[in-house]
MARMISE-446108 format. One line per field, with one value per residue (C-alpha): residue number from 1; residue in one letter; x, y, z. Coordinates in pm, whole numbers, plus 50000, padded with zeros to 5 digits. Layout:
N
seq <- [NUM | ...]
type <- [A | ...]
px <- [X | ...]
py <- [Y | ...]
pz <- [Z | ...]
end
This chain:
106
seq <- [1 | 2 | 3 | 4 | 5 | 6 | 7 | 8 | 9 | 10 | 11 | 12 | 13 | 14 | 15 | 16 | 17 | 18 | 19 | 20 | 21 | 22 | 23 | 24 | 25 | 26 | 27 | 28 | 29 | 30 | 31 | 32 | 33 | 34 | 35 | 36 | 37 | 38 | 39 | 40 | 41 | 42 | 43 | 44 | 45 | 46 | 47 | 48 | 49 | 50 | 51 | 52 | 53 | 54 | 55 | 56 | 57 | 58 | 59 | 60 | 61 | 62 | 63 | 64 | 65 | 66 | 67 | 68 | 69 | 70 | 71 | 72 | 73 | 74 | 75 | 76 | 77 | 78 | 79 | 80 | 81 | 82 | 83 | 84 | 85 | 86 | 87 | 88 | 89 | 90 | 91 | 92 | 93 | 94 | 95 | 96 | 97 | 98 | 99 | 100 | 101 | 102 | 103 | 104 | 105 | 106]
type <- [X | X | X | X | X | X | X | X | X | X | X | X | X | X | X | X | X | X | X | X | X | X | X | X | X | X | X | X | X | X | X | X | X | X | X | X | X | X | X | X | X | X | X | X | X | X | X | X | X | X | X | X | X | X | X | X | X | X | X | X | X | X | X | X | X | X | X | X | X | X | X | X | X | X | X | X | X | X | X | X | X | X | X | X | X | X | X | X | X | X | X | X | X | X | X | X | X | X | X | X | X | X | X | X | X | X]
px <- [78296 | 77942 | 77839 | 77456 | 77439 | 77129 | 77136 | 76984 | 76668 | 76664 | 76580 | 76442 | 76114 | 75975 | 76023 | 75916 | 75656 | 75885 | 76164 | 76354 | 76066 | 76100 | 75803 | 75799 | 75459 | 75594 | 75725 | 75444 | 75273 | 74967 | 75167 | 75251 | 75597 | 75801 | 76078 | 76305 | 76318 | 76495 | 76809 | 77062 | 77235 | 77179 | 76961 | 77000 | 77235 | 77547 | 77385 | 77508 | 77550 | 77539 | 77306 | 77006 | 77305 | 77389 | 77014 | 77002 | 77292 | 77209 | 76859 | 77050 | 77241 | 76935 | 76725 | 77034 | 77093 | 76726 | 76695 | 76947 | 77017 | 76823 | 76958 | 76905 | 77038 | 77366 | 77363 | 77653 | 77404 | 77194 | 76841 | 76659 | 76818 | 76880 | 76837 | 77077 | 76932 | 77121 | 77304 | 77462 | 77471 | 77257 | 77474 | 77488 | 77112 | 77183 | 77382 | 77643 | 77708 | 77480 | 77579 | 77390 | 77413 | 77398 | 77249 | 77280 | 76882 | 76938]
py <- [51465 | 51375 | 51335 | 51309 | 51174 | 51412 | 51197 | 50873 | 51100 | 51256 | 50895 | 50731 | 50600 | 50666 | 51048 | 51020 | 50761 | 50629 | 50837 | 50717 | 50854 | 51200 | 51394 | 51810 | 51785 | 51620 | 51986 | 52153 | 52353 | 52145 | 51829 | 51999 | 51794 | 51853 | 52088 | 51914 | 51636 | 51822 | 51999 | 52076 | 52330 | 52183 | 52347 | 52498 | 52760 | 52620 | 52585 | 52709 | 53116 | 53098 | 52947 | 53220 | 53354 | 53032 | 52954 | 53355 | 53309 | 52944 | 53107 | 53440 | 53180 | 52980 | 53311 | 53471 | 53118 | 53042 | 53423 | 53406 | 53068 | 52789 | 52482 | 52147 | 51776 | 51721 | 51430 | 51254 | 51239 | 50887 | 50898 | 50845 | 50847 | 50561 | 50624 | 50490 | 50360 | 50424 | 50705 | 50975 | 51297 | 51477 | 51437 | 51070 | 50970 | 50857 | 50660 | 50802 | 51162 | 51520 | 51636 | 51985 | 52286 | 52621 | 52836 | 53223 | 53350 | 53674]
pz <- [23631 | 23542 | 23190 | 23118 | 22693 | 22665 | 22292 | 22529 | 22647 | 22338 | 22211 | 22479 | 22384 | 22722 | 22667 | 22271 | 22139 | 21800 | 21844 | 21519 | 21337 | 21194 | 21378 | 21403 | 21557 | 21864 | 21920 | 21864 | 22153 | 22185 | 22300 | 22631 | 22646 | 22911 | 22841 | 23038 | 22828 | 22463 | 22653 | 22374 | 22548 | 22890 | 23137 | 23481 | 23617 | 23412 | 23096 | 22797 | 22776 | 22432 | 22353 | 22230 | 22035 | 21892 | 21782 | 21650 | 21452 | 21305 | 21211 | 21077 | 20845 | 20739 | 20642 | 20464 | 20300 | 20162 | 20066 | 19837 | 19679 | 19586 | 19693 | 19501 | 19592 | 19345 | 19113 | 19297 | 19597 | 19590 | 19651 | 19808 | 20175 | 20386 | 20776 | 20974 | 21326 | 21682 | 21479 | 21723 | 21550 | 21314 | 21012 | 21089 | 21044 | 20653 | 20532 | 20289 | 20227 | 20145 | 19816 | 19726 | 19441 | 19546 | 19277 | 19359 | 19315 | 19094]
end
């Protein structure tokens, strides 16, 4: 079995100038970045099958979310948040835990 940790290109700085740095432009469709360098879902003939479901459903979530709470950081959550460097996972880039209220919009 071959493994490929698409996390190590995902970080490597010779695919993304400061990848530790928090940058949604670096996505954005005037950088003309390879595609084959962000593979979340693997590419190819045995990529994921599920994976325009998956992102339909996350995005589903989001929009059903936002529309109908508003969502503030709880007071057991310190702030502001520390990033954690070489983390592997998106959860794992702070240090500590997310605490958040969910307040049902009317």
């Amino acid at each position: 079995m071959i493994i490929i940790p698409t996390i190590a290109i995902h970080r490597d700085p010779n695919f993304y100038p400061d990848p530790e740095k928090f940058d949604p432009e670096r996505f954005s469709d005037h950088k003309n970045i390879n595609p084959y360098y962000y593979m979340p879902f693997g590419l190819g003939p045995r990529n994921c099958i599920a994976s325009r479901f998956a992102l339909i459903e996350m995005k589903t979530l989001l929009f059903k979310i936002l529309l109908n709470f508003e969502i503030e950081p709880a007071k057991r959550m310190i702030l502001p948040l520390k990033l954690v460097k070489g983390a592997v996972g998106p959860s794992s880039y702070v240090e500590g835990d997310f605490w958040f209220t969910f307040k049902r919009i009317s």
